[in-house]
C-alpha positions in Angstrom: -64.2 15.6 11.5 -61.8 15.0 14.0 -62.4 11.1 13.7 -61.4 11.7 10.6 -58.5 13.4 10.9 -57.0 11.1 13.5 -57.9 8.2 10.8 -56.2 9.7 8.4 -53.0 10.5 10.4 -53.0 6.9 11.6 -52.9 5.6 8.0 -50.1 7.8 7.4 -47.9 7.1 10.3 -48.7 3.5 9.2 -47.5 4.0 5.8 -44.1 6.0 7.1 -43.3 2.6 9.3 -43.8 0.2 6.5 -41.7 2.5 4.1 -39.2 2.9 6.9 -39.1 -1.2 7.3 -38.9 -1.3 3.2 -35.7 1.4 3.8 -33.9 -0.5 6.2 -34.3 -4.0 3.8 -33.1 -2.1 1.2 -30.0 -1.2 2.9 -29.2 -4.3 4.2 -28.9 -5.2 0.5 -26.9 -2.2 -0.7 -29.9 -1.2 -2.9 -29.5 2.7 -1.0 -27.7 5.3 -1.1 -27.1 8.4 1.5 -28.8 11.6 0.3 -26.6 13.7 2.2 -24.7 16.4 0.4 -20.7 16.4 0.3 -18.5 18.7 -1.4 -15.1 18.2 -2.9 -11.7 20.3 -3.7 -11.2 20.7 -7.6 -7.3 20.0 -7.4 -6.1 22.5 -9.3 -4.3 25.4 -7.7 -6.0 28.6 -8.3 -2.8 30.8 -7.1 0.6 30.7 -5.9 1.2 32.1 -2.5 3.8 32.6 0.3 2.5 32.4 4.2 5.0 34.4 6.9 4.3 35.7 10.1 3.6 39.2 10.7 6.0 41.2 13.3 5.1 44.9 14.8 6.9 47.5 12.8 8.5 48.6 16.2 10.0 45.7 17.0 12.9 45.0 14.8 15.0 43.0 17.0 11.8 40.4 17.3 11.9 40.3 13.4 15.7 39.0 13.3 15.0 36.5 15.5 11.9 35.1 14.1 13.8 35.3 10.7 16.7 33.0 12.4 14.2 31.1 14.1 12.2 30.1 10.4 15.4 29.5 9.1 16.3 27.2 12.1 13.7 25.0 12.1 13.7 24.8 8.1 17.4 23.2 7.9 16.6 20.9 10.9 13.9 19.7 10.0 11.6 20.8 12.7 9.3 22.6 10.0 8.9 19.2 8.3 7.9 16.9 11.5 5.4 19.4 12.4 3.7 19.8 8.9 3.7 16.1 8.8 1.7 15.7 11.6 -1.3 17.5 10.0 -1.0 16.3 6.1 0.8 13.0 7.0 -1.4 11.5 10.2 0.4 12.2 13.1 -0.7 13.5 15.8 -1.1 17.5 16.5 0.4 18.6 20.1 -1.8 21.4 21.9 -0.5 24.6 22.7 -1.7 26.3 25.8 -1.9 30.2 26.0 -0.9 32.2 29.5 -3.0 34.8 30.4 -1.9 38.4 29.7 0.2 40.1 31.9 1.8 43.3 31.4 4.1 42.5 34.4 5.7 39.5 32.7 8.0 38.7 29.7 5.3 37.3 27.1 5.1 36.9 23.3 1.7 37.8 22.5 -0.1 36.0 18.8 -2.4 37.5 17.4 -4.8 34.6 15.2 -7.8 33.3 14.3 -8.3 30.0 15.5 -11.0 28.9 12.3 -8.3 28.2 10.0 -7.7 24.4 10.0 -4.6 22.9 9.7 -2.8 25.7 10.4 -5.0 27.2 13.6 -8.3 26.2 15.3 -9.5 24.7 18.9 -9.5 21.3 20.3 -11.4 22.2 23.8 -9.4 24.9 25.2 -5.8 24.5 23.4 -5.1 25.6 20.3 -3.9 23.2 17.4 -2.2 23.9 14.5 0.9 24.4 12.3 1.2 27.5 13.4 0.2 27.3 16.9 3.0 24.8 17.3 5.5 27.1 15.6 4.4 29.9 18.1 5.1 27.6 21.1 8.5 27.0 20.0 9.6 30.7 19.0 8.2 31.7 22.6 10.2 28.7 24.3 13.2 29.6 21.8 12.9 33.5 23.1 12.8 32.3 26.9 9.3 34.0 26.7 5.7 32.9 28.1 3.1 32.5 25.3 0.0 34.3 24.7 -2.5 33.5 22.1 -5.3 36.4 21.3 -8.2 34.7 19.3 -9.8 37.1 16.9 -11.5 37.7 13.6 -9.1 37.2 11.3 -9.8 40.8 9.6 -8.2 42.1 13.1 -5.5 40.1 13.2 -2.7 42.0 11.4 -4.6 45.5 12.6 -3.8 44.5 16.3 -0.2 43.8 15.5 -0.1 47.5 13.8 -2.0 48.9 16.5 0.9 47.4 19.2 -1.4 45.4 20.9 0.4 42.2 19.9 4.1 41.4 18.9 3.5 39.1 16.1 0.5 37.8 13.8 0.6 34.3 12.8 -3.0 32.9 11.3 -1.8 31.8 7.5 -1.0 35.1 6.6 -0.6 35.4 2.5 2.4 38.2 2.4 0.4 41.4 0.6 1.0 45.0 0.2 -2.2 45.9 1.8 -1.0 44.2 5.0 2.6 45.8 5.3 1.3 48.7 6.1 0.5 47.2 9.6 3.2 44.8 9.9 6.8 44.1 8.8 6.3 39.9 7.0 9.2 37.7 8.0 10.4 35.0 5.7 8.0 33.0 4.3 7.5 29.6 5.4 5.0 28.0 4.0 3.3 28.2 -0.3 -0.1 28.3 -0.3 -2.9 28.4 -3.1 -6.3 28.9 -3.6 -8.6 26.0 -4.5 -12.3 25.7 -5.2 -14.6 23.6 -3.5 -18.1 22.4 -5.2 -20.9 20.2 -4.2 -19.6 16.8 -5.1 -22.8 16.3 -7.9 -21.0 19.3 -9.8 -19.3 18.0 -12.8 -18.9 21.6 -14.0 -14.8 21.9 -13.4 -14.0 18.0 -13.1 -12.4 18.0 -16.9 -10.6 21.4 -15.8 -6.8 20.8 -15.0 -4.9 24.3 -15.0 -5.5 27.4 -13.2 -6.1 29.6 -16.5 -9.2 27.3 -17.4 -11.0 27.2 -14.1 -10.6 31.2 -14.0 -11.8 31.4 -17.5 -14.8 29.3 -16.6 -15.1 31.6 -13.2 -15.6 34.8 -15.0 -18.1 34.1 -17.5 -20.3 33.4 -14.2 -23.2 36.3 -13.5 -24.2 37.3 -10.7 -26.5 35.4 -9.4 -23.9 32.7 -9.1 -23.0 33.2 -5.3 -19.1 32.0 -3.8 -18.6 31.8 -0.3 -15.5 33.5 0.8 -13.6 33.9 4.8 -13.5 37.8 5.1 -10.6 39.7 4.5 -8.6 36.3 3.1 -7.4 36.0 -0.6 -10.1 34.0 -1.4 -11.9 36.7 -0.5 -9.7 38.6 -2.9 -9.5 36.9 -5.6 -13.7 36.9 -5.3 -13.8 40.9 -5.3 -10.5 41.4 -7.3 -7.3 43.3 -6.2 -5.0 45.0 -8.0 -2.2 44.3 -5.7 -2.7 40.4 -6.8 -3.6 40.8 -10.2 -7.0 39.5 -9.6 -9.6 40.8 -12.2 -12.3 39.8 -9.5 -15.5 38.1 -11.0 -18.9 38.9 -12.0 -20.0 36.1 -9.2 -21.3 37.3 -6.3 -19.1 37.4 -3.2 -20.7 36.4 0.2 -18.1 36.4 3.0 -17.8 34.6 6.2 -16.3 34.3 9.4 -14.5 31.1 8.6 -14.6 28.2 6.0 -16.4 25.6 7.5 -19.7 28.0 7.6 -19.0 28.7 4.0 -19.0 25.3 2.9 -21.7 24.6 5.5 -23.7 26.8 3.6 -23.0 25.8 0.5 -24.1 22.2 0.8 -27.2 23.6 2.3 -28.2 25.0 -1.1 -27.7 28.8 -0.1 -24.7 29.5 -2.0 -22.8 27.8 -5.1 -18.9 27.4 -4.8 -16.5 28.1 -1.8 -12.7 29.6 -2.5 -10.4 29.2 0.6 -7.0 28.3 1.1 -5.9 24.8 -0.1 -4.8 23.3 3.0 -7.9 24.3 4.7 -10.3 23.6 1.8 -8.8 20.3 2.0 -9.2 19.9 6.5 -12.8 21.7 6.1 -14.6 19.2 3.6 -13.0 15.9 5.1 -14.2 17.3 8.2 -17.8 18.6 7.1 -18.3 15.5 5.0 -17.8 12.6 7.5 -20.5 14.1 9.3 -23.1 14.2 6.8 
């Protein structure tokens, strides 16, 4: 019986080798194709938003001067160069975060650093549109920087609760938040987007906002859309009267950041991921050059 068996396994490694040889010949004359999932953005703006940064209520003198500071770097151009870096191919500059001292005269962020283009890691320095904005407004205040990395649901909480002076992680400007913090000028629009396994033809013929949302809410629930907790996407999922988002009959499964949303999605566990455009567009370059 086991003579048998170890026949039989032979023949089969046997036949995996010559199907691998027959794979590789194929290959070399284009005649296969990568079964690896990717996903894609349906380019149609799902919302309109405004980002700012969010200052602690007590701290109104820090609010003028990020105010003047947004301003600043609007007019001269500084906004532009470092925006260009992440959507036009140049190249980010890391920011380095002190250590927290109570004894010194620091400018403490709160973000979360899972939020590409606009915040996320590169070894030990953060990157990011905003991390590079932080860097200057500390450097601008004659301030050392401090960067506290958390989930993002915290991040405007710890800025209410006085444990940071100012949150800056892509913040949407909302009612719900202004209870904990006091938003500074905007600086940034934003928009939701949805991303799809790239098969899905469902929403390719879809080019306004009204249609996609239409075709959204006639989903049931057993249609599952990855979400990052406590974002709009996450919003827009669940619905919020503050928005104006009906929510939808879908159902909403929420994660840390977007990357494990779309992760998941192309690993058959979920169907659709709504995030921020500018991150739907970093994650899924990102996730599909490694598949």
């Amino acid at each position: 019986m086991k003579k048998l068996l170890a026949v039989s396994l032979t023949a089969a490694l046997a036949v995996g080798m010559l199907a691998g040889c027959g794979g590789s010949s194929d290959d070399s004359e284009g005649g296969s194709e990568s079964s690896a999932k990717t996903a894609k953005v349906i380019d149609v703006d799902l919302t309109d938003e405004e980002y700012a940064f969010g200052v602690d209520k007590n701290q109104p003198e820090l609010l003028e001067q990020v105010n003047t500071f947004i301003n600043t770097i609007k007019e001269d151009g500084t906004l532009d160069e470092i925006c260009d870096k992440y959507f036009g191919g140049g190249e980010p500059t890391p920011v380095e975060s002190a250590e927290l001292d109570d004894s010194k005269d620091q400018l403490v962020v709160a973000t979360n650093a899972a939020f590409e283009p606009f915040e996320y890691m590169e070894g030990e320095s953060y990157v990011g549109i905003d991390m590079e904005i932080a860097a200057l407004l500390a450097e601008e205040l004659g301030q050392e920087l401090v960067i506290q990395n958390m989930d993002f649901d915290a991040v405007c909480l710890s800025v209410g609760q006085h444990k940071c002076d100012i949150a800056m992680a892509g913040l949407t400007v909302t009612e719900d938040r202004e209870e904990y913090v006091t938003f500074s000028d905007s600086y940034y629009q934003a928009s939701q987007r949805l991303i799809v396994p790239s098969d899905d033809t469902t929403f390719d013929e879809m080019t306004d906002a009204d249609t996609i949302a239409a075709a959204l809410g006639e989903l049931d629930s057993s249609v599952q859309i990855g979400v990052q907790q406590g974002t709009t996407g996450n919003s827009y999922v669940e619905g919020d009267e503050g928005f104006g988002f009906p929510g939808l009959e879908a159902t909403c499964k929420t994660y840390k950041n977007g990357s494990l949303a779309v992760q998941d999605m192309l690993n058959g566990n979920i169907d659709y991921v709504i995030i921020d455009a500018a991150p739907a567009a970093a994650i899924t370059a990102a996730i599909n050059e490694m598949q």
